[in-house]
C-alpha positions, -999 to 999 in steps of 0.1 A, spaced: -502 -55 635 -531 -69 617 -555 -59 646 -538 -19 641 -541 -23 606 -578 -29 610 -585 0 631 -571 23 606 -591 8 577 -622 13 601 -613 52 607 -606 60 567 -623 87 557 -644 90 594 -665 120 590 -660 150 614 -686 178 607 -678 213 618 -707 234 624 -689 259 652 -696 296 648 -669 309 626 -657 343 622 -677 350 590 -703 324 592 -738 331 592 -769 315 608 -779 294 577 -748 286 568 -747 270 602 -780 256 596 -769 243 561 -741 224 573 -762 206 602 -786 198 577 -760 184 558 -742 163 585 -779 148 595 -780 137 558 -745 122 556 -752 101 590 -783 87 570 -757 78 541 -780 99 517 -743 116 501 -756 128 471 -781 147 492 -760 157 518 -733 174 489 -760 197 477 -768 209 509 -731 214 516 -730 230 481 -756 252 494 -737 265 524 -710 274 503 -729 295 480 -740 310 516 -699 315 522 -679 304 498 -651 307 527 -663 284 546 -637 258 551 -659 235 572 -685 231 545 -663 225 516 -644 197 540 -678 180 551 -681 183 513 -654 168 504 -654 136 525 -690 131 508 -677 129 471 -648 108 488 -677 82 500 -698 84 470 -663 79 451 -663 48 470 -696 35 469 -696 -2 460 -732 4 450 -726 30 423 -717 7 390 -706 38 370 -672 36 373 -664 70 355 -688 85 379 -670 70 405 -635 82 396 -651 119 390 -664 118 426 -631 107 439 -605 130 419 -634 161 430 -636 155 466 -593 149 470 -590 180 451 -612 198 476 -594 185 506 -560 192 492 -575 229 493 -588 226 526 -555 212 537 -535 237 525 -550 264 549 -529 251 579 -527 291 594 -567 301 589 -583 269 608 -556 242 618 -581 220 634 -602 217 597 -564 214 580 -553 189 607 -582 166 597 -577 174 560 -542 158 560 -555 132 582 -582 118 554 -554 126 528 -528 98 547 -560 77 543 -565 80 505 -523 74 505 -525 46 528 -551 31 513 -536 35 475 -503 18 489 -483 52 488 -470 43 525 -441 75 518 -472 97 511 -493 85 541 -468 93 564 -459 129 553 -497 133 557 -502 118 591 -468 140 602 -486 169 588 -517 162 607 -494 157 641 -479 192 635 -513 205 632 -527 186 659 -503 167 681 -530 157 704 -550 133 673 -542 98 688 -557 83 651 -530 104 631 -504 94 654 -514 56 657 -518 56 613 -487 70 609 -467 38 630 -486 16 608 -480 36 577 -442 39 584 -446 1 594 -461 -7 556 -434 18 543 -402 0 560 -421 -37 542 -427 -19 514 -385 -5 507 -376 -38 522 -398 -55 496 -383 -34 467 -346 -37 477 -353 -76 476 -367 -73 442 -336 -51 429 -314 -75 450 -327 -103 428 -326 -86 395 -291 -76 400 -282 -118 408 -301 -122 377 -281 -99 358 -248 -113 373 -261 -150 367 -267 -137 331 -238 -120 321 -217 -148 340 -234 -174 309 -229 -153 285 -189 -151 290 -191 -187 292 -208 -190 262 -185 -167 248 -156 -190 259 -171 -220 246 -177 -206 210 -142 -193 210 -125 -229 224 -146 -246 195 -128 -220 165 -99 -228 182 -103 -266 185 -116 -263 149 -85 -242 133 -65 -269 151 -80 -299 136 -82 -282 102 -44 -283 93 -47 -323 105 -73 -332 81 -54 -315 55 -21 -338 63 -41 -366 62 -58 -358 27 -25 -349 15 -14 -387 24 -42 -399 8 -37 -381 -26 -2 -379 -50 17 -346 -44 29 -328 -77 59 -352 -92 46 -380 -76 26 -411 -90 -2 -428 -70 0 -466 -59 -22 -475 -87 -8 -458 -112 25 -469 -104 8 -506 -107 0 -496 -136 28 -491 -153 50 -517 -135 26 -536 -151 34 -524 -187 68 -527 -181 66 -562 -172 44 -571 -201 70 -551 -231 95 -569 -211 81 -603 -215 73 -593 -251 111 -581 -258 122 -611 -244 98 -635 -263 104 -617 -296 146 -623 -287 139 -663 -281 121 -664 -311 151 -647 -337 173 -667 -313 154 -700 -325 151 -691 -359 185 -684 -364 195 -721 -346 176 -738 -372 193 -716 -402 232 -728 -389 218 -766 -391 209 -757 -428 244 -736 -440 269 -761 -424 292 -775 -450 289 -814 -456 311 -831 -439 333 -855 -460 335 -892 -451 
């Protein structure tokens, strides 16, 4: 796998310039269009676009040119050496858009088309959009059934798609355990709180009883004040009694007094 993978990374965006007599091509067209492919061998892109631009203005049907043309703003697009990233993106977004349009003449020149939706499964493949990629590379086959690098990209990119939904239904597998783990705390959360109010409204009526032992009822006296006036009754008690032994004394000295002499 890794040793097909690298073969398909080598053949992204592999350059195959047309420059066979068309049906309304003209000499310098032709001309161009070598002149052009020299150029893009040399890796001089930005050069080798303006010729291409130039065979278009020559025939601005020529599907051959504005492929070749396209695969150059792909590369310059990709150019590690350009450090304008804006520039880069432009160049990129300009030469997909071009061989979208090539790629969608599949009935004027299927061989030109066939190679469009080849480098299109390349951009996909290489962007991760596997499902993309191998639409493309089918698309080529249809076009082309004989293109042994479309068919040998498309095992790998349906290869990279089956890790890919594999990878994703792992990841929802996982969320959905998470969700379940989750929810499962939250009921027994739920649970807890409510056996706490209940364990709570139980012990409440308890704590009442036992203040209600601890303090007088209505009608009813508390220990000390009971003491209390136990006490008081003791002490007029003792006083009643101790004023009754005292008129009792006093009036056992007045009978000694009024007794009548006795007479010898």
């Amino acid at each position: 796998m890794k040793q097909l993978l690298t073969i398909l990374l080598l053949s992204v965006f592999s350059l195959t310039c047309f420059a066979d007599e068309q049906v309304v091509s003209t000499r310098k067209e032709r001309n161009l269009i070598r002149k052009g492919n020299e150029l893009y061998d040399k890796k001089e892109y930005k050069n080798a676009e303006e010729v291409y631009n130039q065979a278009l203005k020559e025939n601005p049907m020529s599907y051959r040119a504005l492929y070749n043309k396209a695969l150059t703003q792909i590369r310059i697009g990709e150019d590690e050496d350009l450090k304008d990233q804006e520039q880069k993106k432009q160049y990129l977004q300009s030469g997909i858009q071009a061989m979208e349009s090539v790629a969608s003449i599949n009935g004027v020149d299927p061989e030109v088309s066939s190679m469009a939706h080849y480098n299109l499964g390349n951009i996909a493949f290489k962007s991760g959009d596997y499902a993309s990629a191998v639409q493309s590379y089918k698309q080529s086959l249809r076009l082309d059934p004989t293109s042994d690098k479309a068919r040998k990209n498309l095992r790998i990119a349906q290869k990279k798609l089956q890790q890919q939904n594999n990878q994703n239904q792992d990841q929802q597998d996982q969320q959905q355990e998470q969700q379940q783990e989750q929810k499962k705390q939250e009921e027994q959360k739920q649970q807890q709180n409510q056996q706490d109010q209940q364990q709570e409204q139980q012990s409440q009526p308890q704590s009442n009883k036992q203040q209600e032992q601890q303090q007088p009822q209505d009608g009813e006296m508390s220990e000390q004040s009971a003491e209390q006036i136990l006490k008081a009754m003791e002490n007029k008690e003792n006083s009643t009694r101790q004023r009754v032994q005292g008129q009792l004394n006093k009036g056992n000295k007045n009978s000694g007094r009024n007794r009548p002499i006795k007479k010898w």
